[in-house]
N, C-alpha and C positions, 0 to 999 in steps of 0.2 A: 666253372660254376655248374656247368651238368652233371657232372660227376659226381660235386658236392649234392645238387638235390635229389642226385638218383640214389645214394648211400642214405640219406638221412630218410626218400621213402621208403626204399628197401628195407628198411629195419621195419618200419611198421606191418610190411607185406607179411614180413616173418613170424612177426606179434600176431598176425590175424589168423593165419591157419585156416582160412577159406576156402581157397584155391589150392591144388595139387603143386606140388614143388614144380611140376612139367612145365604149368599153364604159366608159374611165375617166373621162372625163368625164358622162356619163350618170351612172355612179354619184356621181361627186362631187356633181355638180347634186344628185341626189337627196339627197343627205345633208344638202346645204348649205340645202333648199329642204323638203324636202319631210317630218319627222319631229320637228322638234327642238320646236315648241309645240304647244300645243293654238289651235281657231282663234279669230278675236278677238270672230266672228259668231257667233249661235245658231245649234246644227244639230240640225236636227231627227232627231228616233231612232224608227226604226218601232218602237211596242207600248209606250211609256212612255203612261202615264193623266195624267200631271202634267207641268207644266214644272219640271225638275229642276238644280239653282243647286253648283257645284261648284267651291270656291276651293281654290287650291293656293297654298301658304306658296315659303316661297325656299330650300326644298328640295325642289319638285315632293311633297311632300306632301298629298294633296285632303280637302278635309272634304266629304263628299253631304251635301246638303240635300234632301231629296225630303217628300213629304207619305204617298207610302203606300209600306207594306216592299219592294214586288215591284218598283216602282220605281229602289228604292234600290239592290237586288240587280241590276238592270238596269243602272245606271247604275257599279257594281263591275265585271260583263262588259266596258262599252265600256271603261270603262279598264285594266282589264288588257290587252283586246284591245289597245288605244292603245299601250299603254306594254312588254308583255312579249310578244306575239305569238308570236316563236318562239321561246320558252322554254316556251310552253304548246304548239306544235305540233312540236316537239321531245320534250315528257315525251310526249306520247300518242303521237307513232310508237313510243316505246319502247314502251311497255305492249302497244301493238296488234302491234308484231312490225313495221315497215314501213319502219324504217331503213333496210333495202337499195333500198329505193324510188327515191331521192334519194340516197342514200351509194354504193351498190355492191355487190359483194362482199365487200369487206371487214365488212362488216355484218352477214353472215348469221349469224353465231356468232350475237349478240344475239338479232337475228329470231328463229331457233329455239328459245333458251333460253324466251324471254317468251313464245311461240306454245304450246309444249311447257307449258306452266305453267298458260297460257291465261287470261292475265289481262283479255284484251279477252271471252271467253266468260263468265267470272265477272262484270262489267260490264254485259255485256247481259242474262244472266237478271238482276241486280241491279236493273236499271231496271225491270223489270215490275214488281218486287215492293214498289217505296217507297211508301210512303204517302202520300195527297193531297198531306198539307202541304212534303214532300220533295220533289212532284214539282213543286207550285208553281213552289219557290223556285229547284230547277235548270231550271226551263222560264224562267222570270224572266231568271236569270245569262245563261242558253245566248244567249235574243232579243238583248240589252244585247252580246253578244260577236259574235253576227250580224249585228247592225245595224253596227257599226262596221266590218265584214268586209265588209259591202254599200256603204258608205257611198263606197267606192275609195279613190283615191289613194295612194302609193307603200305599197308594201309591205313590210317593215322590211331590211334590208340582206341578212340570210342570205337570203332566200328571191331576191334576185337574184340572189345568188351561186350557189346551186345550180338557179336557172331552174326553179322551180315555184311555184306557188299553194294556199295551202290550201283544203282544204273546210271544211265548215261545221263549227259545232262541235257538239256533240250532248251532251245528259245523259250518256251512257254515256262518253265521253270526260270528263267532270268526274268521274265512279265511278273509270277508270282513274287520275286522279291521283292522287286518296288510296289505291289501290293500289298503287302505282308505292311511295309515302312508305310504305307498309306494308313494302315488300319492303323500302327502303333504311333501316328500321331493324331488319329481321330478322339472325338473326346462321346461315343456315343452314350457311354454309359450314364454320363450325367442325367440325358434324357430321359434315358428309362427311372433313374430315380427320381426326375421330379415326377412321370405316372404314377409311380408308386405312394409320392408324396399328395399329389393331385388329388388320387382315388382314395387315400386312406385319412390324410391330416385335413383338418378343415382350412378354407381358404385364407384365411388370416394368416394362418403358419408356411401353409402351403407357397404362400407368396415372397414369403425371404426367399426360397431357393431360384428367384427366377434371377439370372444371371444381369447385374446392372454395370454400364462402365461409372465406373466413378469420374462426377466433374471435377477434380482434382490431376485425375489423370494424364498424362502427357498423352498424343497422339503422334505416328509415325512422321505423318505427313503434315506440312501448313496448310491453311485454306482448308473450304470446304469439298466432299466429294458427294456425290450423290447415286443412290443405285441406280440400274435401269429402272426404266416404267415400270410397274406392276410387281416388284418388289415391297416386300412388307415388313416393317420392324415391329409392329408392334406384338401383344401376348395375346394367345386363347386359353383362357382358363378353361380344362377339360373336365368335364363331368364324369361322375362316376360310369363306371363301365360295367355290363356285364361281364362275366371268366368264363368262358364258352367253351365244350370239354376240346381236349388235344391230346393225339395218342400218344404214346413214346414209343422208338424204336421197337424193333421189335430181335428177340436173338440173344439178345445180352442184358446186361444189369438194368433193372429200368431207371433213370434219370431222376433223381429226389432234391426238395429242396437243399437238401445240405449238402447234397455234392454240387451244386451251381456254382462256387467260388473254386475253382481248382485248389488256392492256395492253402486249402482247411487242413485240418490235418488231417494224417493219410493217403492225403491226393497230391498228387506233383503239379507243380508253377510252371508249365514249359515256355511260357512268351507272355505270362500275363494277362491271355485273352479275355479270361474271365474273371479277373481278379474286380478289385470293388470298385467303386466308383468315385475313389480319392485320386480321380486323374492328375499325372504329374504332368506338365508340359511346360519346359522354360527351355529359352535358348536366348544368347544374346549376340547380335551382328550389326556391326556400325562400319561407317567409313568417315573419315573425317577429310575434307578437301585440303589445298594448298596452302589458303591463309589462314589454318588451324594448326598445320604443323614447322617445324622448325629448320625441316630441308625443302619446304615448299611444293610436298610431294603427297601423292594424295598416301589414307593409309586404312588398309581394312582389316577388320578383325574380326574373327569368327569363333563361340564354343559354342556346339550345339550339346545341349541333356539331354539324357537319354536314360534307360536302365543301364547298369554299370556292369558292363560284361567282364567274361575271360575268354577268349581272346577277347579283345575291343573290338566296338560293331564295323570299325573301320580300317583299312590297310593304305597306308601310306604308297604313293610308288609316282614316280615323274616317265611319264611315255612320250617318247620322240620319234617320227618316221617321216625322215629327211627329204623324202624326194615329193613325199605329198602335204609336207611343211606343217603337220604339225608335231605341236610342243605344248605339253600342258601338264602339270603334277600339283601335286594334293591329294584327295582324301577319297580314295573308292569306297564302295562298297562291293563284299565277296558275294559274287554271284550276278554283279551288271557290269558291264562295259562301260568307263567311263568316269571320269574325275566327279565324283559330286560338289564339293568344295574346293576350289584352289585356284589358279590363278598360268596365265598362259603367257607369249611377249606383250600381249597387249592389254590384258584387264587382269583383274582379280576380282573374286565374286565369292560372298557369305551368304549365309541361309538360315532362317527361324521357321518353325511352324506358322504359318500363315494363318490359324487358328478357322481355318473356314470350314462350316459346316456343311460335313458330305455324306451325311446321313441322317433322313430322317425316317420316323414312325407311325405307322397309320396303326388307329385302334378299327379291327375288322368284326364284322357281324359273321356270325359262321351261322348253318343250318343246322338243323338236332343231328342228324347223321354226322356233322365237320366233314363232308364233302362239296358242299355249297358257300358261296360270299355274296351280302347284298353288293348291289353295283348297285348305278343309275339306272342299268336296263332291266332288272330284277335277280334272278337270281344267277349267277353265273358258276359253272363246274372251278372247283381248286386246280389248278394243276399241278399232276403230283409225278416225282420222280424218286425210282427206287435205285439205291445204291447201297452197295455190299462195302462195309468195313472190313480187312482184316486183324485179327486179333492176335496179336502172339497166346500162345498158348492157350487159345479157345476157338470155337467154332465161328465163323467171320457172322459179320451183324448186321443184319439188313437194317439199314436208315432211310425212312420216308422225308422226303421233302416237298412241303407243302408251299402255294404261291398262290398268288393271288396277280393281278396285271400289273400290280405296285412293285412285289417283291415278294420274296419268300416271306413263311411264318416263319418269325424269330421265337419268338412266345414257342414254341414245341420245342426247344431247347435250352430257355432260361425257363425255369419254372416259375422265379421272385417275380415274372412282368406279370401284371394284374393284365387281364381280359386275354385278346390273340391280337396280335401284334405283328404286322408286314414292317420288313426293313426295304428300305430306298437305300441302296447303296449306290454313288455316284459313278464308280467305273463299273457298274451294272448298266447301268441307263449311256456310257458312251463308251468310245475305245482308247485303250492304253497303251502308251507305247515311250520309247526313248530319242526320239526323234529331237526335242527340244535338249535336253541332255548332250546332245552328241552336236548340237551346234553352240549351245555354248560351251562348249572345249573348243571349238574353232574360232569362235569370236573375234573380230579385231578390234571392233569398237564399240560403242556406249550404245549405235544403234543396231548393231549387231547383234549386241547383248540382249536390249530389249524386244529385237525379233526373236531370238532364242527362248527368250522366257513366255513370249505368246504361244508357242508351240507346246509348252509344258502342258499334258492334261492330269497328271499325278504325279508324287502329291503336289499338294497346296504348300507354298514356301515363299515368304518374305525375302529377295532378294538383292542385295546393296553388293555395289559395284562401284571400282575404281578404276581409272584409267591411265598409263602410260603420259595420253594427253592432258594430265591433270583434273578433268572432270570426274563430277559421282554423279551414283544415280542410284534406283528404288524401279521396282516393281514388282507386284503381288502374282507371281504363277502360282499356274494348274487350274484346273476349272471349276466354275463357281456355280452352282448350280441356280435358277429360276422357279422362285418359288413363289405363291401368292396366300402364303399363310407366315407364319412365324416356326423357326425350326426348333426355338429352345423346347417345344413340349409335343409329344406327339400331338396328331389331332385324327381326327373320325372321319371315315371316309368317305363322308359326305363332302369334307370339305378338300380332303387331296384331290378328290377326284379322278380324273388321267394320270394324276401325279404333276411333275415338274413337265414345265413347257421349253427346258432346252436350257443353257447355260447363257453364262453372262456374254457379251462381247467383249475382245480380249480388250480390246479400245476401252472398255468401261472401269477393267481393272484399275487401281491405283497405281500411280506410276509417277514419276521427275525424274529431271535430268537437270542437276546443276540447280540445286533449291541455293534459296537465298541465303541459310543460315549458316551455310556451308557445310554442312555435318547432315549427316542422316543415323537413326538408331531406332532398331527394332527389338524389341524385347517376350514377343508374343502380344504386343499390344495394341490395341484398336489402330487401324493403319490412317482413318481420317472421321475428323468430325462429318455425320451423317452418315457412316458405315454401321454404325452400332445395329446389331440383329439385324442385316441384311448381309451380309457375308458371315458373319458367327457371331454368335453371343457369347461365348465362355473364355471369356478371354482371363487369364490367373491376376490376383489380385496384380499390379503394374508398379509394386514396389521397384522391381529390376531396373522397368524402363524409367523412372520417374530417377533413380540413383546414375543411372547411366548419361540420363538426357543434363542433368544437373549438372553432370563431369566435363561431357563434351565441352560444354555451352557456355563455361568458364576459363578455357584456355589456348591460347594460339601457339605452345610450341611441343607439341606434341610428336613424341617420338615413338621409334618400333619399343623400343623399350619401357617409357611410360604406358605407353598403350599395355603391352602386358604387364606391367603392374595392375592396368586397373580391371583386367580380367581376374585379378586375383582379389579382387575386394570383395570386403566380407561386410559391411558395414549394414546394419540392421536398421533398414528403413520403418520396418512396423514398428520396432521398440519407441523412438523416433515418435509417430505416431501413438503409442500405447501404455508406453510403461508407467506417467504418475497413476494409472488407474491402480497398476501392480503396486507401487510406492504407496499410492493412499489406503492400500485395504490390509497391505503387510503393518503400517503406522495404528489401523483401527483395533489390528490383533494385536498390539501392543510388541510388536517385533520389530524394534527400533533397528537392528541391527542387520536385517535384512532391508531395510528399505534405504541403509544408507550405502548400502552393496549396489543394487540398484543407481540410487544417486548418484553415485561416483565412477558407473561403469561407462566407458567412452565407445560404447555402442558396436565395436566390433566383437564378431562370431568369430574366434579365435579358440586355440586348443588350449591356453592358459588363462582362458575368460572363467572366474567365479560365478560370473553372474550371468552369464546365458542360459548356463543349465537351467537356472528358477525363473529366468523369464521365458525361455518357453515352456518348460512344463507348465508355468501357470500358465500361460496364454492356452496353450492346446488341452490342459485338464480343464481352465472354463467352458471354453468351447465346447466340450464333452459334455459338460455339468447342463450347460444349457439347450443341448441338444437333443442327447442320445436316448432319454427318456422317452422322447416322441418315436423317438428309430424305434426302438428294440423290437418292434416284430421283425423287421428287417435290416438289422444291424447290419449283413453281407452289401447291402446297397447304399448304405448311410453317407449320407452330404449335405455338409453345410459351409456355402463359400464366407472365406475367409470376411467378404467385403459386408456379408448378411452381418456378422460380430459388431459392423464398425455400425449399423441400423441400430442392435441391440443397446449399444452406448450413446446411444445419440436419443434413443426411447426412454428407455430405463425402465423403473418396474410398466411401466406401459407394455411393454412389448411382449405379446401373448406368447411369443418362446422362455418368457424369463417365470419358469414354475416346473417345480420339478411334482410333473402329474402323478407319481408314484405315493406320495405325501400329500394327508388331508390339509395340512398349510399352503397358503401360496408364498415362498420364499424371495427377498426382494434379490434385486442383483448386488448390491452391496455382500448380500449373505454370500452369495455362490462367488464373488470374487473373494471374498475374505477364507472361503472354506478351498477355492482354489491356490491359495495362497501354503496356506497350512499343510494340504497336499503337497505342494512345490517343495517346499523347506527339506520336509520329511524325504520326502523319493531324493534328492539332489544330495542331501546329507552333507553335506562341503565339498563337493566334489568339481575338478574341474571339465570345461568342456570335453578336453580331450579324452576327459578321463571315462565319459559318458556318451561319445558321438563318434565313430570310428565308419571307417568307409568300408566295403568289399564289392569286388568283383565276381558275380559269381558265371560258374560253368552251370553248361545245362544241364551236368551229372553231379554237378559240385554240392546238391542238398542231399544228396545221398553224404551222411559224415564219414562213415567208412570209406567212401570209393575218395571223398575228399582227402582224408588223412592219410588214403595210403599214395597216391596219384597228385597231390597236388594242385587240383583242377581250381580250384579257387585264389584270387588271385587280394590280400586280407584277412581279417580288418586291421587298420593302420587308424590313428587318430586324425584326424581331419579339420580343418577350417571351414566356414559355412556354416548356413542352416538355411531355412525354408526362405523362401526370397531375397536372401541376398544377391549380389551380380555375380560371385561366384557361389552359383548354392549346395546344397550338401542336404537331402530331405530324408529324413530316416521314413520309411515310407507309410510309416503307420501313427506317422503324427494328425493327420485330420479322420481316423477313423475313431468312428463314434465310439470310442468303451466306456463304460456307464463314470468311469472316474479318471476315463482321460489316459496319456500314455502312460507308460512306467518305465525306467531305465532301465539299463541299456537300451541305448537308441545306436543300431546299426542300420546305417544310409545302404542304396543297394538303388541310387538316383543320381546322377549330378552331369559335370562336364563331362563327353562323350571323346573328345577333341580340343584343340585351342591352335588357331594359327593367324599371325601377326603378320601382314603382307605389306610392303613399300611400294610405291608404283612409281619408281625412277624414268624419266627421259628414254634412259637406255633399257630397260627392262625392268622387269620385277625383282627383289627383295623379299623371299619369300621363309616362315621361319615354321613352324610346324611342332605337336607333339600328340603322342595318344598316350592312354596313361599307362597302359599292361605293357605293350610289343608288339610284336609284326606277325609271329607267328602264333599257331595255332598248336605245335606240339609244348603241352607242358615240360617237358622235359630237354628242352632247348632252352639255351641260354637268352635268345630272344622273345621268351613265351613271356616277359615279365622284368626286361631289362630297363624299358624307360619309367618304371614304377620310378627310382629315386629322382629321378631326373626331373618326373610330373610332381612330386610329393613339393621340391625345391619350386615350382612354377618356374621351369627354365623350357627356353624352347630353343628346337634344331634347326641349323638352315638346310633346308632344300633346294639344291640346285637347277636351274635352270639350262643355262648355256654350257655349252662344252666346255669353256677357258674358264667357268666359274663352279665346275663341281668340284667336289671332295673327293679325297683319298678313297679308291677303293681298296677294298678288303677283301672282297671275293669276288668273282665272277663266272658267268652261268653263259656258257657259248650252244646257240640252237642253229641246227641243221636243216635245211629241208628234207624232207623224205618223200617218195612216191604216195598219190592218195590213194 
């Protein structure tokens, strides 16, 4: 299969005439030669204590054999380093700010946002402050990822392509990546849209956007929970603000409203950072107890969403070292030490975004010069720090960063936030580290677990857990911060004040062990009655969890195999919820024939569904219709949650969003669903789902179509199952962006399942079964760059071994040497 995809790119390299026949052949050679195995001889690794034994299955899948831990985590480094290289030296430009290094100018937007945030500064105070056993284990990782950086030979394809090398890799770069995952499950953006909404809409309108749990919705937990003291749920409706001037960089291009969204055209998408603020966030993780399932054995199951990469954000790998007993495999991440997801002898543990709020916004009073902030004690100096950009092919850029005792000015680098604007970012205000991470890989039991999970300070993760001993369990890690205002909207700094007065107590977090209903399931959704806007408010509408909790909650024989069945359900809980409105205004336009399409369709998001295409185009072109109006000066920030729609239907022409202000009429909502409708038809044209809703994976060179077409960095599009809220969902990512008539077809997803893995928690050990959707590796041009694609397409999953008498056939193996340090 390398062969085949290297001929079938090769022809295009040819076609292109870009590159000198030298450059192309060099690279082909190197691809053809120089990445795709591991070697057949021992090599030796400086700073391994042991010789360390590493079989890979016939999906580039490795089991470490080593004898002591630090080893083990050693021999993790080299093979991430082996196998995902620049997708690890890729996340940390981002974090560090250093994109435009290698990239350009088009880059600077990033550079500055992450600089201005300072997430490579929160990184390096974080490293002084870990504890032994922390720094151990990332001094361990860091060697094992250096040595293989030292070891030479080619360097994986991007880093030819853009003509550099990396440096070393360092603890403080393993800190930014679990900040980097911090940031891309935060949801800040919303915030600044409702300012923008705040300041600009009147309060009638202004008010849909404030984030509400619906009382329909299921919660994680039974019972009540309640925050610490001094916790606040309710809203502060913000008053207009003054816009106080702020400089821009200085050296390079200056900062314009229309470069704020990276993804506009012309500018490059490198992580999202700045993309709109139709935040995506679902995940789904349950465990069902003993007298739920049918071997009487507990069973957990995990897919986290994510953006849809190439490689996948994740690499598979099961790490054993014998003498210091542990054993534990699942789902790393390239660049940390340590299983995130997966399951050891004694538990198994899943993860959801915990949806809690770790950032918020203070609207600042600046002085006529913008070198002063009102405070409580009058006027107080900014503190301001200069840092130098470098720019590939331009002269490097000096970036001011401006702060206040809250947090940096965010506002000096979004231009769309109305007034100046301090960011609270939560591992600003404490220290971060992997400490909790690295004990539950050790775990043995449920209360092990749940000491593990107190230690977490980043990120925030809804954590369900099964046990060997047949018990589950729940608990909310990573720190919650102490707030005494409300976080869904910025507020004036009269009333942050000091800011936050410290975080939650781990004790206060939500947490059981062994609930009565025997099932636990999280979905991104309110974790207890009385948490609502005191840990977060933006929780995505709870279709997932309300489909999910439905499923549990009706069956006692539940197996590894129904269970992933029903990670594969597609079944459309809003339609469910929504569609005679679709049915009645398709019957008003006399479109008999569309509303019996409707009628008759049995509510699954499927690639052979007629009729999903016209219900959600209509549902997301209403949505538009009723919206976007209000946006259009700021369309780049435009949000309207899905749950404000279900107000609108419940109001009707009452509802001061239903008028489209551009027209001297006020139009009822009957009109805007019947002219949503008419749109639906038209744009769908008979078309089926799959024929209109395709998935891809993409590389972080992969929008470039050229470097795509000749290199195959991208990993799609394929037709797909799902759509927005399903339990398996599939989000083409620009269905909730406001355009004045809604989406348009093609609808390419570039959102969904990250991972899937199905765990047993047997007497004798775990049952563990696993799948990602691309491969292991990171070289396109290996056969495992994109081999478990058919495998994910079929919803089939792999098992992964645990114990020695119960692995699989190897197929390769990789023997490491100690070498002198």
């Amino acid at each position: 299969m390398r062969h085949t995809r290297f001929r079938r790119r090769a022809f295009y390299v040819l076609l292109g005439g870009v590159w000198s026949v030298g450059v192309v052949v060099t690279v082909a050679w190197f691809q053809l030669t120089g990445s795709e195995d591991y070697p057949d001889s021992p090599v030796i690794v400086t700073g391994l204590e042991d010789t360390v034994q590493v079989a890979f299955d016939s999906l580039g899948i490795p089991t470490i054999r080593a004898a002591g831990e630090m080893d083990a985590w050693r021999t993790l480094g080299y093979l991430h380093a082996s196998d995902r290289l620049w997708q690890m030296e890729f996340s940390r430009r981002i974090a560090s700010g250093s994109l435009a290094e290698i990239f350009g100018p088009q880059a600077l937007d990033t550079d500055r946002f992450t600089r201005t945030l300072g997430l490579a500064d929160i990184a390096r105070r974080s490293a002084h402050q870990l504890d032994p056993g922390e720094r151990t284990v990332l001094a361990a990782y860091t060697e094992g990822v250096n040595a293989r950086l030292a070891a030479g030979g080619p360097l994986p394809l991007e880093f030819k392509l853009l003509r550099f090398k990396p440096e070393p890799w360092t603890q403080e770069a393993s800190l930014m990546i679990g900040l980097l995952m911090n940031l891309d499950l935060s949801h800040w953006r919303r915030d600044l849209a409702r300012l923008w909404a705040a300041t600009h809409l009147d309060s009638a309108r202004a008010s849909y956007l404030h984030p509400r749990y619906p009382d329909w919705a299921p919660v994680t937990l039974d019972g009540l929970r309640e925050p610490p003291p001094g916790v606040v749920t309710g809203f502060e409706i913000l008053p207009g603000t003054d816009v106080s001037a702020r400089p821009n960089s200085t050296g390079g291009p200056p900062v314009s409203a229309a470069r704020q969204v990276v993804a506009t055209a012309g500018s490059w998408d490198p992580f999202e950072v700045l993309a709109t603020t139709s935040v995506r966030v679902a995940s789904n993780a349950w465990v069902v107890g003993p007298s739920r399932t049918s071997s009487g054995n507990p069973i957990v199951a995990n897919d986290m969403h994510l953006a849809l990469r190439a490689p996948s954000t994740w690499y598979i790998a099961a790490v054993h070292a014998s003498t210091d007993d542990l054993h534990v495999a699942g789902f790393t991440l390239p660049g940390i030490p340590g299983v995130i997801v997966g399951f050891n002898r004694h538990i198994a543990w899943g993860a959801t975004n915990g949806m809690v709020d770790d950032m918020d916004f203070v609207v600042e009073q600046l002085s006529a010069d913008g070198r002063r902030y009102q405070d409580a004690a009058g006027w107080t100096d900014l503190e301001v720090r200069v840092d130098s950009i470098q720019v590939r092919g331009s002269d490097p850029v000096v970036h001011l960063v401006r702060a206040t005792r809250r947090g940096p000015l965010l506002s000096d680098v979004l231009e769309l936030v109305p007034g100046t604007v301090s960011a609270m970012f939560l591992p600003a205000h404490t220290s971060v580290g992997l400490g909790g991470l690295f004990a539950l890989n050790r775990a043995g039991s449920l209360e092990e677990f749940h000491a593990a999970a107190r230690a977490f300070t980043q990120p925030h993760l809804n954590l369900v857990v099964g046990g060997t001993d047949g018990r589950i369990g729940y608990r909310l890690a990573g720190s919650v911060p102490m707030r005494a205002w409300d976080g869904a909207l910025p507020v004036s700094a009269g009333v942050a004040g000091d800011g936050w007065t410290g975080v939650w107590p781990t004790d206060a977090h939500p947490a059981v062990t062994e609930p009565i209903r025997d099932f636990i399931a999280t979905a991104n959704n309110l974790q207890s009655l009385g948490l609502d806007g005191a840990i977060g408010a933006d929780f995505p509408v709870p279709f997932r969890a309300l489909r999910l909790t439905q499923a549990l909650a009706v069956r006692r024989d539940w197996t590894v195999e129904s269970t992933g069945a029903l990670q594969q359900d597609v079944r459309s809980m809003l339609a469910d919820r929504v569609i005679d409105r679709a049915i009645a205004a398709a019957r008003r336009i006399g479109d008999e024939a569309t509303a019996e399409l409707l009628v008759g369709w049995d509510r699954q998001v499927d690639v052979l569904s007629a009729a999903a295409p016209v219900f959600y185009t209509w549902f997301y072109g209403l949505q538009a219709r009723i919206a976007a109006d209000e946006w259009q000066p700021a369309l780049s920030r435009s949000y309207f949650p899905t749950v404000a729609m279900f107000r609108v239907f419940a109001d009707g022409d009452s509802n001061p969003w239903v008028d489209d202000v551009r027209t001297p009429t006020r139009e009822s909502l009957a009109q805007i669903e019947e002219q949503a409708i008419r749109d639906a038809v038209h744009l769908v044209n008979g078309a089926l789902w799959g024929d209109l809703h395709t998935e891809r994976h993409m590389h972080s060179l992969g929008r470039n179509p050229w470097l795509d077409r000749v290199f195959g960095f991208n990993v799609g599009p394929y037709p797909s199952n799902g759509g927005p809220n399903t339990l398996r969902p599939d989000e083409y990512r620009n269905w909730q962006d406001l355009k004045l008539n809604g989406p348009t077809p093609p609808f390419s997803s570039e959102y969904g399942p990250s991972q899937r893995m199905v765990t047993e928690l047997t007497p004798n050990g775990p049952r563990g079964f696993v799948m990602i959707p691309t491969g292991q590796s990171g070289n396109p041009f290996s056969r495992h760059y994109d081999d478990m694609l058919p495998l994910w397409r079929e919803g089939r999953l792999v098992r992964l071994p645990l114990e020695e008498s119960d692995s699989l056939a190897a197929v390769g193996e990789l023997i490491l040497l100690p070498g002198s340090r």
